[in-house]
C-alpha positions, 0 to 999 in steps of 0.5 A: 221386940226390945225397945229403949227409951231415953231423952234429955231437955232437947231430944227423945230416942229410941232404940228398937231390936227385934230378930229378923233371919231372913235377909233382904228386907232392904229391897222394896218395890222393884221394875224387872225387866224379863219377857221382854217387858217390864214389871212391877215386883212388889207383891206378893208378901211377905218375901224371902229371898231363897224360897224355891219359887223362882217366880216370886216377885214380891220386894217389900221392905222391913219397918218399925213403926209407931202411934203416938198420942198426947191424951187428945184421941179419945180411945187410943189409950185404952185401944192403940191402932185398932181404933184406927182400923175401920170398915172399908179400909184397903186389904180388909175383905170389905176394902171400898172399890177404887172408883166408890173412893173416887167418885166420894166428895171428902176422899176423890177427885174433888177432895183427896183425890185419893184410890182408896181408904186408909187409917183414921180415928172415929173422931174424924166422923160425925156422930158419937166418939166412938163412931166411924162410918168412912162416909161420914167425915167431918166437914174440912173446916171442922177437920182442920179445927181438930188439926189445930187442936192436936187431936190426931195421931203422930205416926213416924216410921223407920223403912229400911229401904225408902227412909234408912239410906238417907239416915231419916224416918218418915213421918205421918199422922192419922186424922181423917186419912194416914196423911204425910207431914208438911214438906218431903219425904225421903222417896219419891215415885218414878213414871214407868210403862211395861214397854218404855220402862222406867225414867231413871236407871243407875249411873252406870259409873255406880252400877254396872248395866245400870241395874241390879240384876234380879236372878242373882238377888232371887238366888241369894246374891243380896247386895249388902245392907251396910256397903252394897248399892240397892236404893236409887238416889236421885244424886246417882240417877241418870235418863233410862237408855234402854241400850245400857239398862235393858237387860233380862233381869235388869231390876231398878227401884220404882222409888228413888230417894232424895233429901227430906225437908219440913215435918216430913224430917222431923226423925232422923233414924239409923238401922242396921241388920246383922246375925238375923236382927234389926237394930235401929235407933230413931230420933227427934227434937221434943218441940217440933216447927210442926205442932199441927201434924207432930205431937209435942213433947216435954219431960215429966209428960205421959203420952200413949206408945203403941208399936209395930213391925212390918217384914217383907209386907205392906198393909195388914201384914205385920206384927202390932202392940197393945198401947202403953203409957209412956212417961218421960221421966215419971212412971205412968198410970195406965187405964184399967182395973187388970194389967195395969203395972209392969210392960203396960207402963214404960218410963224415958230415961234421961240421958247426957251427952250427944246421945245415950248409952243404950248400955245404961238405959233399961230396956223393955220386951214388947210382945207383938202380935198379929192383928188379922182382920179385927178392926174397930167395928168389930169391937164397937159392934152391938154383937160383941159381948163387951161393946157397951165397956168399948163404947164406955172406954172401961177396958183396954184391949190387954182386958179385953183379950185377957192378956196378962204382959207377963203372961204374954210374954212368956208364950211360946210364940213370942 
């Protein structure tokens, strides 16, 4: 991925490209009617529009994410997100039962009142740094004190369908949960039964029949990502008629989009696909009205980055960065005795104007990778043959794995 940096005294960008052949991934999260019924289409992933299976059913969007840290997470910038991977966690093979998170007093009913566990650092547990049994979550008092410290993990994202058409990122941060900032995001979440079908469809004025019509996108027919109409706006939706929308491969959006407010917006962001690559550019103010779930920002600062990218797949299925020191303005220091110069550390550029001129700013090549299942147990574990130099915070993964930048980029995957 080629990533750019560039800020001035009010604002911080970035500038994010990375091939991507196959179209579609502005599609996400579908109701098909066929069979007379309607159903969700959103798995399997990932997903590609031509493959010759005419029965996939998988619409999951492309995104660029990231984890950003002030030095507050203990870990994170020796270990990035795979700090944030724990046992439990939906997708992995030891993935907490619906009803055991239910029933559980910080993550149920009673608490979240949440179906399943996601992200969270080990400091939201009890115990050592570096421990981080689900089941061991700090009181919410203790929780909110940490909150109010800054020790959490800014995470913001680009979606190319639920975020990119109304021009914002979303926005998020990983305390005892990957929670959503204060305010709305650009999505929402439609009701939906197979037999009555969704509560809104098009305006048959925007979209003829007041659907897509999923054979022409599963044969290749993909509306465009710059022109054509693919998400559901709320200002273009009206009540489902049946009469009008109910239609063999009639296909509407589960999420419609609306008008983010509050922390949730803090990051405006723009992305555009052509020739089979994703360019997209992400932005926010340095100083935020949300210091509690944004981390702030100010020149002459190192802070820890560390990326990622999703293709057609949601959870686990997606390419990862190692962490980088990220200086604004000054060149950083990153932990370690390997590694430790080059594509470990990243520096800002400062800009003037409105917005930079990517064409002067350096840009950087960030190899990614596949996490698989390796989590932050395994790393910790007693097993692992370097545990005692993770549980001491003396090597960083790029050590760990004896993964030269340099090296690492020049492999024939990347």
């Amino acid at each position: 991925m080629q990533t750019q940096i560039a800020y001035n005294d009010e604002r911080i960008f970035f500038r994010f490209r990375w091939e991507q052949p196959d179209p579609g991934g502005w599609l996400h999260d579908m109701l098909v009617y066929r069979d007379g019924s309607w159903e969700r289409f959103a798995e399997p992933s990932p997903w590609v529009p031509h493959r010759s299976d005419e029965d996939h059913t998988g619409f999951y969007e492309d995104r660029v994410s990231f984890l950003l840290d002030d030095g507050s997470v203990e870990g994170f910038e020796q270990f990035g997100g795979w700090l944030t991977a724990h046992y439990g966690m939906r997708s992995l093979p030891s993935e907490v039962p619906t009803e055991t998170v239910q029933n559980d007093e910080h993550f149920g009913f009673d608490g979240l009142d949440k179906t399943d566990i996601r992200k969270y650092i080990p400091q939201a547990c009890t115990g050592d740094w570096w421990e981080n049994d689900w089941e061991t979550i700090r009181p919410q008092a203790e929780l909110e004190q940490l909150k109010s410290d800054g020790v959490f993990l800014d995470l913001p994202m680009w979606r190319a369908h639920r975020s990119n058409p109304k021009g914002y990122g979303t926005d998020h941060h990983i305390l005892d949960y990957r929670h959503s900032d204060q305010g709305r995001n650009t999505y929402t979440t439609q009701s939906w039964t197979p037999d009555d079908g969704p509560e809104l469809m098009w305006d048959p004025a925007v979209v003829d029949g007041g659907a897509l019509d999923y054979h022409e996108i599963r044969d290749g027919t993909i509306p465009d990502q710059q022109d054509g109409t693919y998400a559901l706006e709320l200002d273009d939706a009206v009540e489902f008629d049946p009469s009008v929308a109910e239609w063999e491969g009639a296909m509407i959006p589960r999420r419609p989009l609306q008008e983010p407010h509050g922390s949730a917006a803090d990051w405006q962001a723009t992305g555009t696909w052509a020739d089979g690559e994703w360019t997209v550019e992400m932005w926010r103010d340095l100083e935020t009205d949300y210091p509690t779930d944004t981390t702030q920002l100010e020149s002459g600062e190192v802070y820890t980055w560390s990326p990622a990218i999703h293709h057609g797949a949601g959870k686990r299925w997606h390419w990862a960065g190692y962490p980088y020191k990220l200086g604004l303005g000054v060149e950083p220091d990153y932990p370690g005795s390997q590694y430790t110069e080059g594509t470990t550390e990243l520096v800002a550029s400062e800009y003037s104007g409105e917005t930079p001129s990517w064409s002067s700013i350096k840009s950087y090549t960030i190899p990614l990778i596949f996490p698989g299942i390796l989590i932050w147990d395994d790393l910790v574990d007693a097993d692992h043959p370097r545990a005692a130099d993770v549980r001491d915070g003396t090597v960083t993964m790029w050590e760990l794995y004896e993964n030269d930048p340099e090296t690492f980029l020049a492999a024939e995957e990347f």
